[in-house]
N, C-alpha and C positions, 0 to 999 in steps of 0.2 A: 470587596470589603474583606477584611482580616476576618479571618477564623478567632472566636474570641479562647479556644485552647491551646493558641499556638503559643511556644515560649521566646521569650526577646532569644532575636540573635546573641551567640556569645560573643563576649570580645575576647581580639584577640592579644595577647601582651603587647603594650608600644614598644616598636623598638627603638633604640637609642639613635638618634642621629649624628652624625661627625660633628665634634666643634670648628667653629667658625673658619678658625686654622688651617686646620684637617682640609675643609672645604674650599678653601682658598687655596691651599697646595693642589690639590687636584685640578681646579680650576687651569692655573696658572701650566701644570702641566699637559691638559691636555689642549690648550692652546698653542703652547708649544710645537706639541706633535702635529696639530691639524696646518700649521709655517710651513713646518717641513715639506707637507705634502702639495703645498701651492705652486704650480706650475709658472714660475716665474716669467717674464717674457725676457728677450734680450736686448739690447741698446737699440739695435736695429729696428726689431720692432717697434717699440716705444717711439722712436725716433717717426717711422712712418705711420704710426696710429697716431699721434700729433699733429702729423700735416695731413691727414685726411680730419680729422675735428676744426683744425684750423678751416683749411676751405669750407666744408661744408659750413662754417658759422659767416664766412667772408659770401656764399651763395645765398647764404638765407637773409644774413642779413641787406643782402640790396634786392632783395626780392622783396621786402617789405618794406623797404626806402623807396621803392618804383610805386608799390602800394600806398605808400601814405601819400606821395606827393601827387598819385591820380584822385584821389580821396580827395585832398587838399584842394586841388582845383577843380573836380566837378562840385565842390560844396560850394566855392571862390563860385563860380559861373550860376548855381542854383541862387545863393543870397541876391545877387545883384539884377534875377530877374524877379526876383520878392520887393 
């Protein structure tokens, strides 16, 4: 419980904040600066990080084509003994 002799915090002056502008210049520059630092890759890579995305979606996806259609027909075989 508060001490009832205690006195309100003081405040302290607002300070003024940049206008919009201001804030948007800055923005815009330190996005800038943060490009620079992105470690780009090179054709090559790109090149080979594509063809592993590639396969692995051509592996998954008929792993779950092999899935639906064991799916498909033990449902096919469970209806037809109902």
């Amino acid at each position: 419980m508060a001490e009832p002799n205690q006195k309100p915090a003081e405040k302290k002056p607002a300070e003024k904040k940049p206008g919009v502008f201001a804030r948007l210049k800055k923005y815009f520059r330190d996005t800038k600066s943060e490009v620079k630092k992105v470690a780009w890759p090179t054709k090559q890579q790109t090149i080979n990080n594509t063809g592993v995305v590639i396969a692995c979606i051509v592996v998954v996806g008929a792993f779950i084509g092999v899935l639906d259609a064991v799916f498909a027909f033990g449902l096919q075989a469970l209806l037809k003994l109902l």
